[in-house]
N, C-alpha and C positions, 0 to 999 in steps of 0.2 A: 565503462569503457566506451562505449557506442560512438564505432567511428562515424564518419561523414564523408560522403562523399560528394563531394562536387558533383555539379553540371557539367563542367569543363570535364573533370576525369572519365564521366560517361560519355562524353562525346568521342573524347579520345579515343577510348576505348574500344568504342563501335565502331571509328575511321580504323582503327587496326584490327580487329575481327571483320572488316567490310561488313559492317550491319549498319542498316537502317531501321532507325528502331523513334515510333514516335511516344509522343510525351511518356502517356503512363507507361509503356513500356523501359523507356528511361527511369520512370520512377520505380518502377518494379525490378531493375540491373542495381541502383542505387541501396536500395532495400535489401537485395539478395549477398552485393556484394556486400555491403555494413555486417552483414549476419556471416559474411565465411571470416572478413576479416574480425571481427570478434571471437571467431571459435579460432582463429589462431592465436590470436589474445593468449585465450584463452590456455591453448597448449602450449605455450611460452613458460605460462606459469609453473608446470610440472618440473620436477628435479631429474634430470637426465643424466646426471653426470655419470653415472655407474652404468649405463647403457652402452653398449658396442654400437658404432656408426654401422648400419649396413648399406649397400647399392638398392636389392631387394628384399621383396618380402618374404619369398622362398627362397630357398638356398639354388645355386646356380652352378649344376655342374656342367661337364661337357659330356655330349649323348654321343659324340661320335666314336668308333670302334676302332680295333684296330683291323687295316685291310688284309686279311689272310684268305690264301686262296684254297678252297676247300676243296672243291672238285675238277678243276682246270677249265679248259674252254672247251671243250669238248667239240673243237670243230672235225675229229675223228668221225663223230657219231652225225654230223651236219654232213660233212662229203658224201657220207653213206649211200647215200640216196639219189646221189646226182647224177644225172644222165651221161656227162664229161667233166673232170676236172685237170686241172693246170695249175700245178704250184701252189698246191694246197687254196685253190679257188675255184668255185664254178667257173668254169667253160659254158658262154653262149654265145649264139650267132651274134658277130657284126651287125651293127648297125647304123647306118645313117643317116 
């Protein structure tokens, strides 16, 4: 199989990653990518057909609940304490 990868496709590649990357390390991207794309090659060749497509790997459900109100707001218990209230709100001095 052993793909090839151009000079030109590692250049590219680094102008759209913004890498600068010299020689051997070009030679070491060239290298690296030849070895992923062969290992997809390589899983090309499996028989999938009986497989169900998925989005992910774990199952994805929704974590959100339903909003029920348990014990109210309890700003009965919040006014309690307040030195003056007004329409179910603290009372303080104006300020300017």
């Amino acid at each position: 199989m052993a793909n090839i990868i151009s000079d030109e496709t590692i250049e590219y590649v680094g102008i759209l990653a913004k890498l600068e990357l010299n020689k051997e390390e070009q030679e070491q991207a060239k290298k690296d990518m030849g070895e992923m794309l062969d290992y997809i090659d390589k899983l090309n060749e499996l028989d999938t057909s009986g497989v169900e497509p998925m989005s992910h790997v774990f199952p994805v459900n929704n974590v959100f609940r339903e909003d029920v109100v348990t014990n109210g707001d309890g700003h009965e218990a919040t006014l309690a304490n307040a030195p003056e209230v007004k329409e179910n709100a603290f009372l303080v001095p104006k300020t300017v």
